[in-house]
C-alpha positions in Angstrom: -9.9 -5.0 5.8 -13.2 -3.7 4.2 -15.4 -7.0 5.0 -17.8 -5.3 7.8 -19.6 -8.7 8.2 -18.6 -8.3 11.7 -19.8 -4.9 12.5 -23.7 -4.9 12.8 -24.7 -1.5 13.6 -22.8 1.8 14.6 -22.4 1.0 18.3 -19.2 2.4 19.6 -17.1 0.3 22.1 -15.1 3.2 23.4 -16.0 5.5 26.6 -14.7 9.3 25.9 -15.8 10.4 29.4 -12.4 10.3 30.9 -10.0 10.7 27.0 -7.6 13.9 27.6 -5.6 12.8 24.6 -6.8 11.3 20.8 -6.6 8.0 20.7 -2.4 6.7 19.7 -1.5 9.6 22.3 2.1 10.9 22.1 3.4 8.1 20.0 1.2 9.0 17.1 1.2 12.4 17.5 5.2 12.3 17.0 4.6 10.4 13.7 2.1 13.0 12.5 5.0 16.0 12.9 7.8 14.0 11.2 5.5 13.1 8.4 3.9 15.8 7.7 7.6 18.0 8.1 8.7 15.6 5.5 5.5 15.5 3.5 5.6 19.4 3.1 9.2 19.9 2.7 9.5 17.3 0.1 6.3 18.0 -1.7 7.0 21.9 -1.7 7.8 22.3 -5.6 4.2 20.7 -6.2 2.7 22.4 -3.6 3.3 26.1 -5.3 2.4 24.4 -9.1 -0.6 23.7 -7.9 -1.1 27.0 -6.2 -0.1 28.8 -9.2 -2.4 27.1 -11.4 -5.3 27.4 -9.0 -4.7 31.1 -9.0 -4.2 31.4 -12.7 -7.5 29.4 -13.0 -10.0 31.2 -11.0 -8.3 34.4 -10.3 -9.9 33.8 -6.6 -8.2 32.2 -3.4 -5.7 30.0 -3.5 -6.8 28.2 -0.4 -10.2 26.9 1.0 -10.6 26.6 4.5 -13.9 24.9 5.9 -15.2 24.2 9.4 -14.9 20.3 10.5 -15.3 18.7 13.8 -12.6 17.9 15.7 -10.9 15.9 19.0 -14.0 16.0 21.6 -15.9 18.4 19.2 -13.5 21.1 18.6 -14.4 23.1 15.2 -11.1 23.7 13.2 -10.6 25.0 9.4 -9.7 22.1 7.4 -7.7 23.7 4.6 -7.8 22.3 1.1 -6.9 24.2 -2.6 -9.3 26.1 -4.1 -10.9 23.5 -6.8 -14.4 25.2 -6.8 -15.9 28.7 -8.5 -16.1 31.6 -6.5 -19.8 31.9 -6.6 -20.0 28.3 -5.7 -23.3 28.2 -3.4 -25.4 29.8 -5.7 -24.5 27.6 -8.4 -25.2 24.9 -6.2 -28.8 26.4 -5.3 -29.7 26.8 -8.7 -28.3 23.2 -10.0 -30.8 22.1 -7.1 -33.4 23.7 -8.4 -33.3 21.9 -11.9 -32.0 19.1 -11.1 -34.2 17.9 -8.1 -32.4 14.5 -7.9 -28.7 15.7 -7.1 -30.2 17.3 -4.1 -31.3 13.5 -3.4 -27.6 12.2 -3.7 -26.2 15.6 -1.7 -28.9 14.8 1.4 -27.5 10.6 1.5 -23.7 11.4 0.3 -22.6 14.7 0.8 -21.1 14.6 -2.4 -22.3 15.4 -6.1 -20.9 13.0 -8.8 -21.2 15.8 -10.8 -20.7 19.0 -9.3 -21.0 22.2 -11.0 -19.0 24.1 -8.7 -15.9 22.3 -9.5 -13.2 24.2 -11.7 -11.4 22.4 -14.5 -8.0 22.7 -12.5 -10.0 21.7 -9.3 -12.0 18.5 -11.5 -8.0 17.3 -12.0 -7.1 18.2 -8.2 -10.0 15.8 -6.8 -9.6 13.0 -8.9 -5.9 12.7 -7.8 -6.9 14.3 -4.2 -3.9 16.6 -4.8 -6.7 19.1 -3.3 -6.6 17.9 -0.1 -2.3 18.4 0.5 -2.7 21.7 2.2 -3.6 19.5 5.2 -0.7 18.5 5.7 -0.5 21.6 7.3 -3.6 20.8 9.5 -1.8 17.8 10.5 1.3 19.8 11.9 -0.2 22.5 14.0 -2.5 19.4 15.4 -5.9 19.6 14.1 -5.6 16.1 12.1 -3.7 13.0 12.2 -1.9 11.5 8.7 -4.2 8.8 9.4 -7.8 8.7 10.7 -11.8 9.2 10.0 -12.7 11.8 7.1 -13.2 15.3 8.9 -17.0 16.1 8.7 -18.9 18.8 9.6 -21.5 19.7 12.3 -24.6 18.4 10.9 -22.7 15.4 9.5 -22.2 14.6 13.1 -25.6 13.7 13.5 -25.6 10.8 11.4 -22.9 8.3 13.4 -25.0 8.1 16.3 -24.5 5.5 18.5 -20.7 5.9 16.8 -20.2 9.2 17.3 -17.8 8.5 20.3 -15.3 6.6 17.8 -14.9 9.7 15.7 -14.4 12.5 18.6 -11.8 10.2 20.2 -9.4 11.0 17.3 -8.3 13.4 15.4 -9.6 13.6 12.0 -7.2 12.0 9.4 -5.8 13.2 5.9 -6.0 9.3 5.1 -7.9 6.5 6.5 -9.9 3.4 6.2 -12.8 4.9 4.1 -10.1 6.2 1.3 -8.4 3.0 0.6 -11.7 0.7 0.5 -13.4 2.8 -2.2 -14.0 6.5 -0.8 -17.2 7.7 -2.6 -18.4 4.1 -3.5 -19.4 2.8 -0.6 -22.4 3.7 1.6 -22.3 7.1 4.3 -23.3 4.0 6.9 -20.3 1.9 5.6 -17.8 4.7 6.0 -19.4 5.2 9.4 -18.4 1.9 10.0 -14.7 2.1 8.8 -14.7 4.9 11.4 -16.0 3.0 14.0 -13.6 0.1 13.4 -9.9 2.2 12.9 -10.6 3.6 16.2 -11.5 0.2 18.1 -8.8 -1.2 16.4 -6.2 1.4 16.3 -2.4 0.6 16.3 0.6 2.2 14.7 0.8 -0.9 12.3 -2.9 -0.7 10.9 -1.8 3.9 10.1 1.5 2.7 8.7 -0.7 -0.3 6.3 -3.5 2.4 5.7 -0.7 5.1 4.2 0.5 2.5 2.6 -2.6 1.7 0.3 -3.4 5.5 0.3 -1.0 5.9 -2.9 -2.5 2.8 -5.3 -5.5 4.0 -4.0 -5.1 7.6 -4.8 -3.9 6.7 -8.3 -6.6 4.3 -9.5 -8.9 6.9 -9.2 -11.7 4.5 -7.2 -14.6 6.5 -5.9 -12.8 9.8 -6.6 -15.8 11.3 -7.5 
């Protein structure tokens, strides 16, 4: 699944010009609401730990919500728990300023390794993703899918190019490709290219394989950071 010998660059295959629908269409959609019904009701008692110890933390907001792109574009608030400090953009201007080379990894990743906005509670809720459950409310009103590419925002959007087509066609996914073939490992251009293949390739068997892997992956910890 992650040998991308066969993807050379970050063409898309598919045409959006006449898509009403994400990609899977009703059939996946249906899929999303039972899951994530079952994921919430099921998950509930660890859902309000985690919000208590967030709170109990920080003191601040329980809940984060940030704006990704969407299906054809749309912006939505991608809700996650609260795992960084209030104050959390200035720390991040000043860690820039004396450590020049983590604004080098933020400009090619997106990501710090070692981000000083990141709580204590919030450093445990990464590492096992348990941060990124409250999607699962996302997921039911319809902004995400259970399974799909990593939500991004705006100026993210820039960088798929060519590919950009694969990721509008779908809703973004609380799971996906990327996640269970190394997450913060592997290259912004390879996880362009997971994109780019789960949406030429899509079928309910390759979601049902990918949420599948999602838990081992999840709990080794790979590219977590």
């Amino acid at each position: 699944m992650s040998n991308l010998a066969d993807l050379p660059d970050n063409s898309c295959a598919i045409d959006n010009r006449n898509l009403t629908s994400p990609l899977g269409g009703i059939f996946k959609r249906g899929f999303d609401i039972i899951g994530a019904s079952a994921g919430l009701i099921f998950l509930s008692p660890l859902l309000l730990l985690i919000a208590a110890l967030v709170k109990y933390s920080d003191g601040g907001n329980i809940f984060y919500g940030h704006r990704r792109v969407g299906f054809r574009g749309r912006m939505f608030q991608c809700l996650k728990f609260q795992t960084m400090a209030e104050n959390g953009d200035r720390i991040l201007v000043d860690y820039f300023k004396r450590n020049p080379e983590a604004r080098l990894e933020w400009e090619a990743t997106r990501k710090l390794k070692n981000d000083p906005r990141v709580t204590a509670v919030g450093d445990v809720l990464r590492r096992l993703s348990l941060d990124e459950l409250p999607q699962l409310f996302n997921v039911l009103i319809g902004d995400m899918s259970l399974v799909g590419p990593r939500p991004v925002v705006e100026d993210e959007l820039i960088r798929y190019g060519d590919a950009m087509n694969c990721y509008i066609n779908l809703r973004p996914g609380l799971t996906g490709l990327w996640q269970v073939n190394g997450r913060s490992d592997v290259s912004y251009e390879t996880r362009i290219a997971f994109d780019r293949r789960y949406a030429e390739t899509w079928s309910f068997f390759q979601d049902m394989f990918i949420i599948f892997k999602t838990v081992p992956a999840v709990l080794s910890l790979s590219g977590s950071r």
